[in-house]
C-alpha positions as CSV (number, residue, x, y, z in Angstrom):
1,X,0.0,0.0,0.0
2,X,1.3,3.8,-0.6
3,X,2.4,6.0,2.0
4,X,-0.5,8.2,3.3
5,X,1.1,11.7,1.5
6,X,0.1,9.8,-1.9
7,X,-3.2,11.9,-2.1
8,X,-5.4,9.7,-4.2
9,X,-8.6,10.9,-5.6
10,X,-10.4,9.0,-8.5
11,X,-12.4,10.6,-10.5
12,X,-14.4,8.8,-13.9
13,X,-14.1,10.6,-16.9
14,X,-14.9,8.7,-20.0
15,X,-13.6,10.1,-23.0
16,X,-15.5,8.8,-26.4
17,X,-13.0,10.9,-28.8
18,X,-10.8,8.7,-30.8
19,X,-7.8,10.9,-30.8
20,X,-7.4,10.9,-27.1
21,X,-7.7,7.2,-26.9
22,X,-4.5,5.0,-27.5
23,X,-3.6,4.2,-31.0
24,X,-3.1,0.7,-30.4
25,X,-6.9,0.0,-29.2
26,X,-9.1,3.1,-30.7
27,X,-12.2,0.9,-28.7
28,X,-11.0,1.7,-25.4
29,X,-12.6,4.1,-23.2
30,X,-10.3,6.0,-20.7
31,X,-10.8,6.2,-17.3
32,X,-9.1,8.9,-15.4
33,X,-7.3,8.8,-12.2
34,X,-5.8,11.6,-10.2
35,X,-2.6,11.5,-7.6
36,X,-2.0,14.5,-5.8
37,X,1.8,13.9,-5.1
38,X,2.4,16.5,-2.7
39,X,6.0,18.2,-2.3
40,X,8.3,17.3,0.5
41,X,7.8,19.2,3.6
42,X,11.8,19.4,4.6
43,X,13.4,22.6,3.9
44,X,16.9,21.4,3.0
45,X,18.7,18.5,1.7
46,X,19.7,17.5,4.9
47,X,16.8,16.7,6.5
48,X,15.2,15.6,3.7
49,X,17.7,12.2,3.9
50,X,17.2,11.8,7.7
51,X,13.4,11.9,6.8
52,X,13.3,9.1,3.8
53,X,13.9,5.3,3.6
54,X,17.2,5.3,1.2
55,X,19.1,7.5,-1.3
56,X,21.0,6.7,-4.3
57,X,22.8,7.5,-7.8
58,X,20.9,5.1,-9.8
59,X,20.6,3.8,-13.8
60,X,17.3,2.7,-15.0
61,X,17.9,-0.3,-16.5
62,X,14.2,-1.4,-18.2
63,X,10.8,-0.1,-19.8
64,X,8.4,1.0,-16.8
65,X,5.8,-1.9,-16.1
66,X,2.5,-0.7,-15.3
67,X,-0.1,-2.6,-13.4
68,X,-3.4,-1.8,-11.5
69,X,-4.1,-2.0,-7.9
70,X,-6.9,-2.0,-5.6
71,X,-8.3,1.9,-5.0
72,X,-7.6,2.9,-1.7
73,X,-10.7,5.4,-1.6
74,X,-13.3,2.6,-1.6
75,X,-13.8,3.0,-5.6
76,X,-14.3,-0.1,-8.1
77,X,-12.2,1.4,-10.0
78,X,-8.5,0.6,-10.0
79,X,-5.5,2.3,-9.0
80,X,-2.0,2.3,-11.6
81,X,1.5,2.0,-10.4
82,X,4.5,1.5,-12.5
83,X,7.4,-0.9,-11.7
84,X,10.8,-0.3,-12.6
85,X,14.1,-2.0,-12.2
86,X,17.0,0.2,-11.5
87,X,20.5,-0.6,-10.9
88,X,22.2,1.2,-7.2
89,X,25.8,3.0,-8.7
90,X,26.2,5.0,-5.1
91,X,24.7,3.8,-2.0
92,X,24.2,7.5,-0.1
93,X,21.6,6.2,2.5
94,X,21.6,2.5,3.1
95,X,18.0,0.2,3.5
96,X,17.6,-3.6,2.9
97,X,15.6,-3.7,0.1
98,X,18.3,-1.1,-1.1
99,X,20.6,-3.4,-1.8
100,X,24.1,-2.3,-2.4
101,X,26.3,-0.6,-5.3
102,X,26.0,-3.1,-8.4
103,X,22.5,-4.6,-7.5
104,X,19.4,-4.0,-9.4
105,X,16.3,-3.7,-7.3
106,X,12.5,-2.9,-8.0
107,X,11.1,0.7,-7.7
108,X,7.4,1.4,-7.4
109,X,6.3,5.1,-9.2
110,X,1.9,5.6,-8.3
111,X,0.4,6.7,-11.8
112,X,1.0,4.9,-15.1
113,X,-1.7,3.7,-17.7
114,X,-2.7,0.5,-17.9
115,X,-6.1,-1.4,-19.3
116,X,-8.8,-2.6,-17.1
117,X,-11.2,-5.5,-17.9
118,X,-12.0,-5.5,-21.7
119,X,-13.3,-1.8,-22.7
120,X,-11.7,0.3,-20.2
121,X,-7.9,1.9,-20.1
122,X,-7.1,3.9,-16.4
123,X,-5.1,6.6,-17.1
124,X,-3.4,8.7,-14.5
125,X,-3.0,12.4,-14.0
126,X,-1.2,14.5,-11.3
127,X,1.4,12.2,-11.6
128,X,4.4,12.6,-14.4
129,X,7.0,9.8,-15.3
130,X,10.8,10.9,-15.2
131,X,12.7,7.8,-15.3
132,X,14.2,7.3,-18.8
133,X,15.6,3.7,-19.4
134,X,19.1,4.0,-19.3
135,X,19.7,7.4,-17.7
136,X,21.3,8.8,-14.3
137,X,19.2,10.1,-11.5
138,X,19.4,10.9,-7.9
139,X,16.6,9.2,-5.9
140,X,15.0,9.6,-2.2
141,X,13.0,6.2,-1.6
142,X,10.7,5.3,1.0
143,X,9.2,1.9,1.9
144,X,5.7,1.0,1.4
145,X,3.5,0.6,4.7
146,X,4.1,-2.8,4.5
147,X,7.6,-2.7,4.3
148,X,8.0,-5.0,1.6
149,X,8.3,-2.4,-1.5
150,X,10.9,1.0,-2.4
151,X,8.3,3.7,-3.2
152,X,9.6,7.0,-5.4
153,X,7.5,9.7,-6.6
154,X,8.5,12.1,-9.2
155,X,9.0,14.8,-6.3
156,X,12.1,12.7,-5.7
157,X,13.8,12.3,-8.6
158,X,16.6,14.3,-10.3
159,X,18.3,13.9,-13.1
160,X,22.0,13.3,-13.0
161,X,24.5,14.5,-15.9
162,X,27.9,14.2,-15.4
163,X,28.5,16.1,-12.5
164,X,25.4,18.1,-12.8
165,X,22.2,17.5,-11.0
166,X,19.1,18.7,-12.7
167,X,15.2,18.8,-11.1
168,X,12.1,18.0,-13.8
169,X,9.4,20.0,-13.0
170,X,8.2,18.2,-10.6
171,X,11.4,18.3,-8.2
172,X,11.9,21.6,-8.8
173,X,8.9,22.6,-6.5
174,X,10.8,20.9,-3.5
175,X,12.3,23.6,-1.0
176,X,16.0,22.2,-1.7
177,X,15.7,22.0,-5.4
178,X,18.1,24.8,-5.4
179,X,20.1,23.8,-3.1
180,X,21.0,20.5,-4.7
181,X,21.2,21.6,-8.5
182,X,23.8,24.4,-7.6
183,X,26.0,21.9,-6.5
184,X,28.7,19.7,-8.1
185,X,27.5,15.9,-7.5
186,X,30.6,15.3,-5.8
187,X,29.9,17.5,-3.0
188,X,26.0,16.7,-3.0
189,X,27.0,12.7,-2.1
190,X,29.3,14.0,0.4
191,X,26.9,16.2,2.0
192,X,23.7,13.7,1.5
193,X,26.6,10.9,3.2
194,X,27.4,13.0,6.4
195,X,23.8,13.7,7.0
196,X,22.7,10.2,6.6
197,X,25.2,8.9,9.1
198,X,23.5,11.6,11.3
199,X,20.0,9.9,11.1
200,X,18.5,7.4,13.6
201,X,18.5,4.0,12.3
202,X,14.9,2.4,11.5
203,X,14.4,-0.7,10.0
204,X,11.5,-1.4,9.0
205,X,10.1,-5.1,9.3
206,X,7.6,-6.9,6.7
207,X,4.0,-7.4,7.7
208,X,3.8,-4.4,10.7
């Protein structure tokens, strides 16, 4: 299940037009759901690693995988997350399900298209895709409630060139956007580092 700041509200909106509708299946009428992925509370960098999961550089190393799940408002109608396999090049914040520099682990984004049933296709708004399949990027993670799943939202993901760290517009409403994107990446992991060896250490466990 998502973490609680994952704002979900669903909302139907069939859409008969055929140029809004996927090329692929003209038949297919859209149903429209809406994430409200609000910004980051922290004020800095700092405690913005203290607050989450995990941090790493990471590579995205496959084609998102969208699937439904069950609404959490109570609706019939399904949720969408996307999966995505990334491989860790810097550990800056360490978790379990983290792994360590080399690894490739599973990342659920909330939003994504997928079809539902046999004449329906949920489509999600308020809720923008970043991750390019074999690009750099700088990610804050947090475990599902469950603690079984890494959870990133698009409000924690920059882009990584180089040694330059970029926000996409969604990032760049985050109080420390500037702080991190005026930085050479060097110094950003070293900072990130120091502050993550400050935080308390919470594991959390499976199933509580």
């Amino acid at each position: 299940m998502l973490p609680l700041r994952f704002i979900v509200t669903l909302a139907v909106v069939v859409c008969w037009g055929t140029l809004e509708l996927p090329a692929q299946d003209p038949e297919r009428k859209r149903v429209h759901t809406y994430i409200d992925s609000l910004a980051p509370r922290e004020r800095t960098v700092g405690e913005r690693v203290r607050s989450v999961d995990a941090v790493a550089i990471v590579r995205v190393v496959g084609d998102g995988v969208p699937r439904l799940i069950e609404s959490r408002t109570g609706s019939r109608q399904p949720g969408v997350v996307t999966d995505y396999q990334l491989e860790i090049l810097d550990v800056i914040k360490a978790h379990p399900l983290a792994g360590v520099t080399g690894a490739r682990i599973p990342v659920v984004q909330p939003g994504g298209e997928a079809d539902w049933g046999r004449e329906y296709r949920v489509v999600t708004q308020g809720a923008p895709h970043v991750f390019v399949r074999g690009e750099t990027y700088l990610v804050f993670l947090e475990t599902s409630r469950a603690g079984t799943s890494l959870l990133v939202t698009s409000t924690d993901v920059f882009s990584v060139r180089g040694q330059q760290i970029a926000a996409n517009r969604s990032s760049q409403l985050t109080r420390y956007a500037q702080e991190l994107t005026t930085q050479a990446l060097s110094d950003a992991v070293e900072s990130m580092k120091r502050a993550a060896e400050a935080a308390p250490t919470e594991t959390t466990i499976p199933g509580r």
